[in-house]
NUTORGU-56723 format. One record per residue: x, y, z of N, C-alpha, C in turn; residue number from 1; residue in one letter. Coordinates in steps of 0.1 Angstrom, whole numbers, always signed. Example, Ala and Ser with C-alpha at 12.3 -4.5 7.8 and 13.67 -1.06 7.14 Angstrom:
BEGIN
+132, -57, +78, +123, -45, +78, +132, -33, +78, 1, a
+128, -22, +71, +137, -11, +71, +129, +0, +79, 2, s
//
This chain:
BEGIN
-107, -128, +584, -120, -124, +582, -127, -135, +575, 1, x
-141, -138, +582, -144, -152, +574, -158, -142, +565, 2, x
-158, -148, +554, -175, -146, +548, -184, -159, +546, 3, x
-195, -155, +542, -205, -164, +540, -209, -168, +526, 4, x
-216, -175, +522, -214, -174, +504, -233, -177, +503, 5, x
-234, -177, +495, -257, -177, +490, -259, -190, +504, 6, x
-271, -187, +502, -280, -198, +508, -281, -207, +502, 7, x
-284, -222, +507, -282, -235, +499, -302, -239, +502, 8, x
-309, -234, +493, -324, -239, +496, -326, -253, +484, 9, x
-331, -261, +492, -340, -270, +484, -348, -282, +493, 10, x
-361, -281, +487, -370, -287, +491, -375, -299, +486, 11, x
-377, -312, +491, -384, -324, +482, -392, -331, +491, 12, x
-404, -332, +485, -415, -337, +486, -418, -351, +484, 13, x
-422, -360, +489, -431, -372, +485, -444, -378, +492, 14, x
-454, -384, +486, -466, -390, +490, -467, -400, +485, 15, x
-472, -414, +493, -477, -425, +486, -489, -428, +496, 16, x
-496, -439, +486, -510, -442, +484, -508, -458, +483, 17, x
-517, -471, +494, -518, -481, +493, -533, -482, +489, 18, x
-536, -485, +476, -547, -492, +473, -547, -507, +474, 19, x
-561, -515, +479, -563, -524, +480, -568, -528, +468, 20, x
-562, -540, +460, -570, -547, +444, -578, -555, +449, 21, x
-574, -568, +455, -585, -576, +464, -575, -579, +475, 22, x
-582, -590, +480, -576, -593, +493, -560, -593, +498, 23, x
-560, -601, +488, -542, -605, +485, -531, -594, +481, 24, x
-541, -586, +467, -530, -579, +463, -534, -566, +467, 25, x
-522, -558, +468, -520, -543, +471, -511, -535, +461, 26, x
-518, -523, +457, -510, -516, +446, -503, -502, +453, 27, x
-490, -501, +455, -484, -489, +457, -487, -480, +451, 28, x
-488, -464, +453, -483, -456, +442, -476, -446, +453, 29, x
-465, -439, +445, -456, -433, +451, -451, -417, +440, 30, x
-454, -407, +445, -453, -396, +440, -441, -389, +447, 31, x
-427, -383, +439, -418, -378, +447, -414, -366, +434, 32, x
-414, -351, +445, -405, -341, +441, -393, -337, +445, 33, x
-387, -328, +436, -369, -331, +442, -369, -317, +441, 34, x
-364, -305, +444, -362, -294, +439, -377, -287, +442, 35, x
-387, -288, +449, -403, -284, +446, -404, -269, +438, 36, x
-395, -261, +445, -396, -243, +443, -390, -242, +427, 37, x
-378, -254, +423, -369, -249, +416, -357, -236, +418, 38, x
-358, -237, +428, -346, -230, +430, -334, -229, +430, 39, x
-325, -224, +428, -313, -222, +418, -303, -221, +430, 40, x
-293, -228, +431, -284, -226, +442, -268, -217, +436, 41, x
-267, -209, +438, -253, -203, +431, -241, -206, +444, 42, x
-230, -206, +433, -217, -208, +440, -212, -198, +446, 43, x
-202, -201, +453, -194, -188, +466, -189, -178, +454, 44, x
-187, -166, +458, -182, -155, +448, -168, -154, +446, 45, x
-164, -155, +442, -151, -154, +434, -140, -148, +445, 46, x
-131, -153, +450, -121, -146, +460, -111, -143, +455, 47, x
-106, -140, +445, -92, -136, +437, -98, -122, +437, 48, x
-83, -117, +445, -83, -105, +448, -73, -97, +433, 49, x
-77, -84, +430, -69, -83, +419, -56, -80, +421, 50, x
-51, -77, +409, -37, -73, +407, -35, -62, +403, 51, x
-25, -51, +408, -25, -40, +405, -11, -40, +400, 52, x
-13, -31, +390, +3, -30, +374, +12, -22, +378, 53, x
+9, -14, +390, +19, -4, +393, +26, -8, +403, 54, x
+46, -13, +402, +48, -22, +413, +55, -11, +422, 55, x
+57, +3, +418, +63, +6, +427, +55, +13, +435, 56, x
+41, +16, +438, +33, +24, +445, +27, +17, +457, 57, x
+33, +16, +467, +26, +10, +479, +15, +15, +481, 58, x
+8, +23, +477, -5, +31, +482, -15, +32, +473, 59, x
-26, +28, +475, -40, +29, +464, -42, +46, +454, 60, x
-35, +45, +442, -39, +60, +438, -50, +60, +429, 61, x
-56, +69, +424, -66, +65, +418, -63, +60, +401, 62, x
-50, +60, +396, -45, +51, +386, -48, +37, +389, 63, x
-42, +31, +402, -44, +20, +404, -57, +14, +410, 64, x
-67, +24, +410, -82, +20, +412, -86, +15, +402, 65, x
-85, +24, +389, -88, +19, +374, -81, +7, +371, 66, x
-69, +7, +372, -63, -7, +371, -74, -16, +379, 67, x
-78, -17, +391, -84, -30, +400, -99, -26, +387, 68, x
-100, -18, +388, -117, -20, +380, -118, -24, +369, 69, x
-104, -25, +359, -104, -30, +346, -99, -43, +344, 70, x
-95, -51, +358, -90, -62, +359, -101, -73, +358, 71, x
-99, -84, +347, -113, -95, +346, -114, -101, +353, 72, x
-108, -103, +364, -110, -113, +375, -122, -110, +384, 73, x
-130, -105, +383, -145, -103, +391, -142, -108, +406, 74, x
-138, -104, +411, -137, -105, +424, -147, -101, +433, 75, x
-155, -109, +445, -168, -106, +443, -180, -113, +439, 76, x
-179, -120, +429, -190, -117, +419, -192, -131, +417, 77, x
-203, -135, +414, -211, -148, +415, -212, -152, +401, 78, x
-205, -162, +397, -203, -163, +382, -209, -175, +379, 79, x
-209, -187, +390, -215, -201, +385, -227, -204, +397, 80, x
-234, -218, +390, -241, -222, +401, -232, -239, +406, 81, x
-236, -240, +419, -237, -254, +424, -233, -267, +414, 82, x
-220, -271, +414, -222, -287, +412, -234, -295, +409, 83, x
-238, -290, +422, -243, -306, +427, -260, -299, +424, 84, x
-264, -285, +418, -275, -283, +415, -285, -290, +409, 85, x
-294, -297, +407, -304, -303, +399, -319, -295, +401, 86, x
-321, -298, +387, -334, -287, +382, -347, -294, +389, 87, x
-358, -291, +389, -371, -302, +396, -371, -309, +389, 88, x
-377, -322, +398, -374, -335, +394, -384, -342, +395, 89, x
-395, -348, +388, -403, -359, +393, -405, -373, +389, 90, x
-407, -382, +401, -405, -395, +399, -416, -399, +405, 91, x
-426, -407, +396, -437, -415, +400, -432, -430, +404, 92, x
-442, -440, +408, -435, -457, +408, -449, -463, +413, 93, x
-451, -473, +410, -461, -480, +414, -457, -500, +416, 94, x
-464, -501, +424, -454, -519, +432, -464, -523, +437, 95, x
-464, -532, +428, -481, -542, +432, -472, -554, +442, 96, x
-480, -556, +452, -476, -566, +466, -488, -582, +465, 97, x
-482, -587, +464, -487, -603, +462, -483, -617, +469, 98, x
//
């Protein structure tokens, strides 16, 4: 059985602008966003399946339901975000050409 885990959104932005100073020189300016929306990328959901304490019952009873529900392993459940996440980001720069 395969699953799928959150969507991976992120968007970045940049614009630059050549002004003329005089003939010779030219001033860059350069505007860049990283992240535009800020949005939050979470990690795949936890795949540890639980453990049930009753070893001799091959069959789900509802003892061993409560057992899986009171077990901390959140199986399921989206507990972190992304590594590789970074919050919005902006970076100006300007580069005078001579």
């Amino acid at each position: 059985m395969q699953f799928f885990g959150p969507h991976f959104r992120h968007l970045d932005i940049g614009l630059a602008k050549t002004f003329p100073v005089t003939e010779r020189l030219k001033l860059d300016f350069t505007a860049q966003t990283f992240n535009v929306f800020n949005t939050p990328n979470f990690a795949n959901p936890n795949a540890a399946l639980p453990t049930v304490t009753a070893p001799d019952t091959p069959t789900v009873t509802l003892a061993n339901i409560n057992d899986i529900k009171a077990n901390p392993n959140h199986f399921g459940q989206i507990t972190s975000m992304l590594t590789s996440y970074t919050p919005r980001v902006f970076q100006f720069s300007l580069k005078l050409h001579f």
